[in-house]
N, C-alpha and C positions, 0 to 999 in steps of 0.2 A: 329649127335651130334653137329658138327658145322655150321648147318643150325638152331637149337634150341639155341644155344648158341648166332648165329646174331638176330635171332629173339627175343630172349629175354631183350639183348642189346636194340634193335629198342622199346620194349616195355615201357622200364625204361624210355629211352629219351622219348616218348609220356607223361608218367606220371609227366615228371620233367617241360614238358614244359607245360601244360594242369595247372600245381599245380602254377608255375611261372604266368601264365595267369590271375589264380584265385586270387591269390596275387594281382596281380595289377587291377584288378576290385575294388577286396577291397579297397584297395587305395587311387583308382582313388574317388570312392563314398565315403569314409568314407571324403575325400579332401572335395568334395564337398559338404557336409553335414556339415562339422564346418565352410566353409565359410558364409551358411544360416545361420545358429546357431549365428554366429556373426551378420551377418547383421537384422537378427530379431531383436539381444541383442540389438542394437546402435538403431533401432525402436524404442523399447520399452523404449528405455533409452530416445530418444528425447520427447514422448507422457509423459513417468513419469517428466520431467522437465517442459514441455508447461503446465501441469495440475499445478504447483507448488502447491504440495500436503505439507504443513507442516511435515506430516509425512514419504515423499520420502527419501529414503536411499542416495538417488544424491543429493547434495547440486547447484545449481544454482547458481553458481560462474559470477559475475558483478562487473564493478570498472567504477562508474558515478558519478556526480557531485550533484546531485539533486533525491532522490524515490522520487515521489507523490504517499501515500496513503489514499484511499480513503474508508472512511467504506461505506458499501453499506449493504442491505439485500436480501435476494436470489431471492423476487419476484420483484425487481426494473430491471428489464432488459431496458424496456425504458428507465429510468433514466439514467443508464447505458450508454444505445448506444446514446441520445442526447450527454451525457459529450464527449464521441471519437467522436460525429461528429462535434462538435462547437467546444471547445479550450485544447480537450487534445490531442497534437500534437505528437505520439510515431514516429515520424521521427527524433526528436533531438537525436543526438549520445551521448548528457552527460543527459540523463532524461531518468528512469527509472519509469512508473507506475500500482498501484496492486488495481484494486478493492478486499475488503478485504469483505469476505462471512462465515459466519459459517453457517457448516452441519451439526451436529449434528440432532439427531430427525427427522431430512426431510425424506420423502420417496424416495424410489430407482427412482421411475419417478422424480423428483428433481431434484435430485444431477444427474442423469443422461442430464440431459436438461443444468446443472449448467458446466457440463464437455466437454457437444459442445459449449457450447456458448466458455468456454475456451480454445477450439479445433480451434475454429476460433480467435480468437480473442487475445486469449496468455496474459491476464491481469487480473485473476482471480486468486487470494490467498483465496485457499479453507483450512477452520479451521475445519478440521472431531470433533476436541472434543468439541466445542464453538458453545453453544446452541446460535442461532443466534433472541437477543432479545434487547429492551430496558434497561433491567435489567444488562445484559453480555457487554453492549457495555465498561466498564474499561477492564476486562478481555480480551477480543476482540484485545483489541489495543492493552493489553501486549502481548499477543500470538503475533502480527504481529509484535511488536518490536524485539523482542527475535528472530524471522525469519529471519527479515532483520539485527539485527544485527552479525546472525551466516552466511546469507549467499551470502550478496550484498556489497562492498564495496564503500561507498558515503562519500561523506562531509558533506550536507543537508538531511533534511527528509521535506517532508510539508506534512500533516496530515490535511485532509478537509475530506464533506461527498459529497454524490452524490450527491447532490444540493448544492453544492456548485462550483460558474463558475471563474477560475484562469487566470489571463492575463500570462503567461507561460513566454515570454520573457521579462515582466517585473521584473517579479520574480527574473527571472537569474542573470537579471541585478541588483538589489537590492544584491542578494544573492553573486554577486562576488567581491561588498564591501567590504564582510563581510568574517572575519576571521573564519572560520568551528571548533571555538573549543568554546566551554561553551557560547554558543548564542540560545537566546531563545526568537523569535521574533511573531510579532504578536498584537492584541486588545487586551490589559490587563484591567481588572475590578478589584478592591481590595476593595469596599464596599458594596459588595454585601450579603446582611441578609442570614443565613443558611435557606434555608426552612425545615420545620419539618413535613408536609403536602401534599399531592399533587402529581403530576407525578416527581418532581422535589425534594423529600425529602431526607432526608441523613441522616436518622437513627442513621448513624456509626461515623457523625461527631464530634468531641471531643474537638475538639483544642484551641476553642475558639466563640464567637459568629458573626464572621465574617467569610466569607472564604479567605482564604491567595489569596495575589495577582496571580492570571493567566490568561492565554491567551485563549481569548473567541474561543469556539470548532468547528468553521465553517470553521477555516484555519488556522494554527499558524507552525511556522518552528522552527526545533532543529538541532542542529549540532549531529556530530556523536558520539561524545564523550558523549552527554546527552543519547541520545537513549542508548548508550552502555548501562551507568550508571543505567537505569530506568530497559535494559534487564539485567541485570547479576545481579541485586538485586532484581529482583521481588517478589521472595522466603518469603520476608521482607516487603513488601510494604502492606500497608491499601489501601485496592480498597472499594472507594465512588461508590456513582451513576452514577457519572456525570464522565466522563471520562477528559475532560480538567482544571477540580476543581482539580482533582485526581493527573493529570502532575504537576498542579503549587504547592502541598500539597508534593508532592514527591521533586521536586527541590527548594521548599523553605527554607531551609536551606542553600544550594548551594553561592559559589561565583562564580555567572557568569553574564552574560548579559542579561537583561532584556529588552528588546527594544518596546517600545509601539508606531505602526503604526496604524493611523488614515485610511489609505490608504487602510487597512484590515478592510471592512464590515465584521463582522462575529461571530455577536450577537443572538438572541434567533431570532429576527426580522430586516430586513436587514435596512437601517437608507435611501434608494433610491435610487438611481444611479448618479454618480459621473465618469468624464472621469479621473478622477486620482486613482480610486479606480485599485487596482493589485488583490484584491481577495473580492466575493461576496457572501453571504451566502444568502439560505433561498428562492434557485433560483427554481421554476419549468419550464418542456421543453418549454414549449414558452417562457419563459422570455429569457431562452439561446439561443434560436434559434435568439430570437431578437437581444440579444447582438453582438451573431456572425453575423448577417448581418446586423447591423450597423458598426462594428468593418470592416467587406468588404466591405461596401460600401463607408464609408466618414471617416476609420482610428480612429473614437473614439466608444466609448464603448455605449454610450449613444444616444438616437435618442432625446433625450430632456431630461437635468439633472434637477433633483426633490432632495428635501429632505425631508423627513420623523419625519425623528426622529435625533437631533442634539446629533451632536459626543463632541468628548473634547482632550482635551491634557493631557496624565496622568501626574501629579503632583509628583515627585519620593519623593521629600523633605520635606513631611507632612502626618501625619500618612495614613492609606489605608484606614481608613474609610472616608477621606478628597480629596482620591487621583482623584477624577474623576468626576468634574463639567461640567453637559451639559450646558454652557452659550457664549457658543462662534458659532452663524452660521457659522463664515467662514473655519472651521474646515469641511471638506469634510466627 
């Protein structure tokens, strides 16, 4: 009886340590199975923020001096990787920049090609709802507005297209003049005829038979407090064709600053090459690749300055249909 009785004892403690054991397996693995779970999670959290998906539940939290965004369309890749290898510098610690894409309608092969290129590259503002067209390029811009206003913290915004070639530290330097509140700088045009025709028609235009004074759509800068303005009413806003008609028809009312720089090429057609020019529109990759190695080899932008097409001084003091006489060559 007292040899069943030890033995049974010895049996309990087997069960108690065997069940102790089992416990801590579990434990041990269940430990290590949420530390995976996590390090996937912060994976997946870093790939959902590098895509900068509009739609990501992570907001992409930044506080820089300067976005540059650039519209682009999904099949410009070249375009693309000339502008990063000639003058858009993403080593500046206050410079922030998004080639801006709409997916909509694309195929899976697409948007998939569109999600490495921003796998490597990290500058890709993919718009899933924004059929990516001539037609959408206003809407385009407010989706990216309303983005960067929910989730970048800046002072400036500069707004050009993928042909479009930026002197980056000129810019800055212009830019840290300048007061970051109700500043809207840039080529202003204000007599320019509505067209009712053409690729360039505006159907929805109303207001008048001119279009209101703005800044021509090849590069133009707003402070943050306009972008705010533009995103948090868009709800209300008349979207034209033309997406920089559309900015200066939206801030026309506005009392803010209007700043008309000569020094911004950035018209339908670029007006030549100029070593004072800060921004050039209407660039293709050889032209940039030019500029950047002129700009490396002898410090100016230009391998032989031309002009084209004569600039002006906008006239603030006389109606807009008067406002902008080309008669002056020495205007760059």
């Amino acid at each position: 009886m007292c040899c069943f009785s030890s033995f049974r004892k010895w049996i309990e403690r087997r069960r108690i340590s065997f069940l102790i054991k089992c416990i801590a397996v579990l434990l041990f693995f269940g430990f290590v199975s949420l530390i995976v779970t996590v390090r996937i999670s912060q994976e997946v959290l870093k790939t959902s923020r590098s895509e900068l998906s509009l739609h990501s539940e992570e907001a992409v939290t930044a506080q820089v001096f300067l976005v540059i965004l650039l519209l682009s369309s999904p099949k410009n890749v070249e375009q693309r990787d000339t502008v990063r290898t000639t003058w858009l510098n993403n080593d500046l610690p206050n410079v922030k920049s998004f080639f801006v894409v709409g997916t909509k309608a694309l195929s899976s092969e697409e948007v998939s090609k569109l999600n490495e290129e921003n796998r490597i590259n990290r500058d890709l503002l993919l718009l899933s709802h924004v059929q990516d067209s001539y037609r959408s390029l206003t809407g385009k811009l407010v989706e990216a507005l309303k983005w960067m206003d929910t989730n970048i913290e800046f002072s400036f915004l500069f707004k050009g297209d993928d042909d479009t070639f930026v002197r980056i530290e000129l810019l800055l330097q212009e830019l840290q003049n300048r007061t970051p509140e109700r500043t809207y700088l840039g080529f202003f045009d204000g007599r320019a005829r509505v067209k009712k025709v053409g690729q360039w028609a505006e159907p929805n235009w109303i207001l008048c038979d001119r279009y209101l004074p703005h800044a021509r759509g090849g590069g133009y800068v707003l402070s943050t407090d306009l972008v705010s303005y533009i995103a948090r009413n868009s709800d209300l806003l008349q979207h034209f064709s033309s997406e920089d008609i559309s900015v200066g028809a939206w801030l026309g009312p506005l009392e803010i600053q209007r700043i008309h720089d000569p020094r911004f090429d950035t018209e339908y057609v670029s007006r030549g090459c100029s070593n004072s020019y800060i921004v050039t529109h209407k660039q293709d990759v050889e032209m940039m690749r030019a500029k950047r190695k002129s700009l490396t080899v002898s410090g100016t932008l230009c391998e032989k300055e031309f002009q084209s097409r004569l600039s002006y001084v906008y006239n603030w003091k006389v109606l807009p249909s008067l406002c902008c006489v080309r008669n002056n060559s020495a205007v760059p």
